[in-house]
C-alpha positions, 0 to 999 in steps of 0.5 A: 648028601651024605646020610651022616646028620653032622655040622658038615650039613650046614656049615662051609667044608672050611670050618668042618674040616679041622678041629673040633668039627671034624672030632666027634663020635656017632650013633645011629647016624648022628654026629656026637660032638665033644667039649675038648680038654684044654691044653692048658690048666683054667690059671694058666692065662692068669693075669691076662685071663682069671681062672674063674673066667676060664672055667666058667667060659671052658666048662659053661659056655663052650659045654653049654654049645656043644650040649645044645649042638648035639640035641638040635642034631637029634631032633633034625635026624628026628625030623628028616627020618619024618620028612617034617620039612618045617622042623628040619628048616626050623632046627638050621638056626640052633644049629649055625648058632651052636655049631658056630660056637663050638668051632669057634671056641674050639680054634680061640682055645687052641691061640692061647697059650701061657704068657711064658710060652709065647713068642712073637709071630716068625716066618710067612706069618710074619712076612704075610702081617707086615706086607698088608698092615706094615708092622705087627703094632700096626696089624695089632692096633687095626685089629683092636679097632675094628674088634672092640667095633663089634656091636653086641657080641661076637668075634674079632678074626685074622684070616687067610683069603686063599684066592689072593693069599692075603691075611685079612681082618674080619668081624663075625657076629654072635658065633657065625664062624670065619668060614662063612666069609670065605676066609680061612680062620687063623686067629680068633679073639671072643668078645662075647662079655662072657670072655672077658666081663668078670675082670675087665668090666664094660671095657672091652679095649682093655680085654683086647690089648692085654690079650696079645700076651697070651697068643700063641703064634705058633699056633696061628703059624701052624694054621697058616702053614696048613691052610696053605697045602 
């Protein structure tokens, strides 16, 4: 085991490898996570998602998991450096949680782009939709199904299942990440009622079928391209 105290100790090697995950600084051995910079200005979203929802979201949320990722890091490193086994066991579940959280937050910011930018998906993206769920409508209709499904909070992904090669729709509970499953993560949606509560109300369905203004293909195609080497 690498001596190095970092998600890569409690996550799959799939969702450390990229991303916010694998970005961080150290010191004394412990991983440092940060919160990224958006690609994008808190309005930039608007209509689809309010300013006020990005940052609060953004600058919170995200802040709020990343803050709490890195004191359960210390503690642990604290704990094994003292062999409190009870600890270091205790500690795993705030860092799923939040280790969870920044990873995926990280993957959700990154599929959203301006309504001005977007495009439709092209390419194998588009060829991988259409051979499993016949059309984009009809990929983005079962993923609005089974997404406003979640019960409580949690999100709605798109993955690649890299033994069959196959696109794949999942549910993830509160912030367990896509890897977990096994699937490589493409396309994340939030349905935490923190993503979406302020303007959209209790209407989660609302939220996800106005969301697909905002995706940014090529991004999700980017991922799918890498995910592929």
């Amino acid at each position: 085991m690498s001596s190095l105290i970092s998600l890569a100790r409690f996550l799959p090697e799939t969702a450390v490898a990229a991303g916010a995950a694998a970005r961080f600084s150290t010191a004394g051995g412990v991983a440092a996570y940060k919160l990224p910079e958006l690609p994008y200005s808190y309005a930039a979203l608007e209509p689809v998602i309010s300013g006020t929802i990005m940052e609060l979201h953004h600058s919170k949320h995200h802040a709020g998991y990343v803050a709490n990722l890195n004191k359960a890091l210390e503690e642990y490193a604290d704990a094994e450096a003292k062999r409190d086994l009870q600890k270091m066991i205790a500690l795993q579940g705030a860092i799923n949680f939040n280790g969870g959280g920044h990873i995926n937050h990280d993957i959700f910011w990154t599929n959203l782009a301006p309504e001005k930018d977007c495009r439709p998906p092209t390419g194998e993206l588009l060829k991988g939709i259409e051979a499993r769920w016949g059309s984009l409508d009809k990929f983005i209709t079962t993923f609005n199904a089974q997404t406003a499904a979640v019960q409580g909070s949690g999100w709605g992904w798109l993955g690649l299942n890299k033994a069959t090669g196959g696109l794949e729709i999942a549910a993830c509970a509160n912030q367990d990440p896509l890897a977990k499953t096994g699937l490589v993560p493409l396309l994340g949606v939030d349905v935490w009622e923190h993503a979406y509560y302020l303007q959209y109300k209790n209407v989660r369905p609302d939220y996800l079928k106005a969301i697909w203004r905002i995706v940014n293909w090529e991004n999700v195609e980017q991922r799918l391209a890498a995910a592929k080497k």
